[in-house]
N, C-alpha and C positions, 0 to 999 in steps of 0.2 A: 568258299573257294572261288566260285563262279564272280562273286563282287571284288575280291584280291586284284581276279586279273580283269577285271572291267577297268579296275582306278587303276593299275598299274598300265594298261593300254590309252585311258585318258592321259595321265600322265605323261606318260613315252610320245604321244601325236602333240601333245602340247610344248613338251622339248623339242620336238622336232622341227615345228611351226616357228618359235622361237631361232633356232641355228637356222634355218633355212631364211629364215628372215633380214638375219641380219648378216648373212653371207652377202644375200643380193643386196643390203643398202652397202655395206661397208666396200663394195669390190670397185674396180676401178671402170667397167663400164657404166654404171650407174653414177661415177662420181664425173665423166666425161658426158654424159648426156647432161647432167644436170647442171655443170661448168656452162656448155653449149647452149642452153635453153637460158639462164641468165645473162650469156655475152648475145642472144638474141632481144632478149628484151630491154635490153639496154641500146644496143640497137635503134628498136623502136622509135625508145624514148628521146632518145637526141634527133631523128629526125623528124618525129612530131613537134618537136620543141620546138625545131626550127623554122617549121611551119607556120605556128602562133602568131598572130599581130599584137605589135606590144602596145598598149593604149595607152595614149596621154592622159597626164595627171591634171584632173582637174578640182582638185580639192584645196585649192590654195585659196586663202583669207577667207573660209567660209565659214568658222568658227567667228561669234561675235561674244564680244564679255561685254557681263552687265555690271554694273557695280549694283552690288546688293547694299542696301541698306539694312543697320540693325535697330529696326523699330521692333518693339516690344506688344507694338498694340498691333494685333492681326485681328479679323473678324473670324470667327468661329460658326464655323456652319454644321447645321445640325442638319441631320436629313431628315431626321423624323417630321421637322416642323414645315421642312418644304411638301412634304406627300398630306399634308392638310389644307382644306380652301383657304381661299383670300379670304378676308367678311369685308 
């Protein structure tokens, strides 16, 4: 009897928690604060933005192309044979 109404009272505090929950996200002051706190942050952003110094580009022709050759003979280097003396 006594465990019945223990889960029936969790139950019921956990419905409750639930509606009460979503009373306050769903209700129109919350949806005004929240409106308000986003047209503030926005805010913000456009006048920091406008603060910014915009930096000259300086990345023109600084890409250089090589013309690759297709030789077949490359030298193969082993490392093993580098980490042994000269004689």
């Amino acid at each position: 009897m006594i465990k019945e109404i223990k889960y029936s009272f969790f139950t019921l505090v956990i419905i409750l928690f639930l509606l009460f929950t979503n009373k306050y996200y769903f209700s129109d002051e919350n949806k005004k604060k929240s409106f308000r706190s986003f047209n503030e942050i926005d805010n913000r952003i456009s006048a920091y933005s406008k603060k910014l110094p915009i930096l000259e580009n300086d990345t023109k022709n600084i890409i250089e192309y090589i013309d690759q050759s297709n030789d077949k003979k490359k030298k193969k280097f082993n490392f093993w044979k580098l980490l042994k003396p000269n004689e």
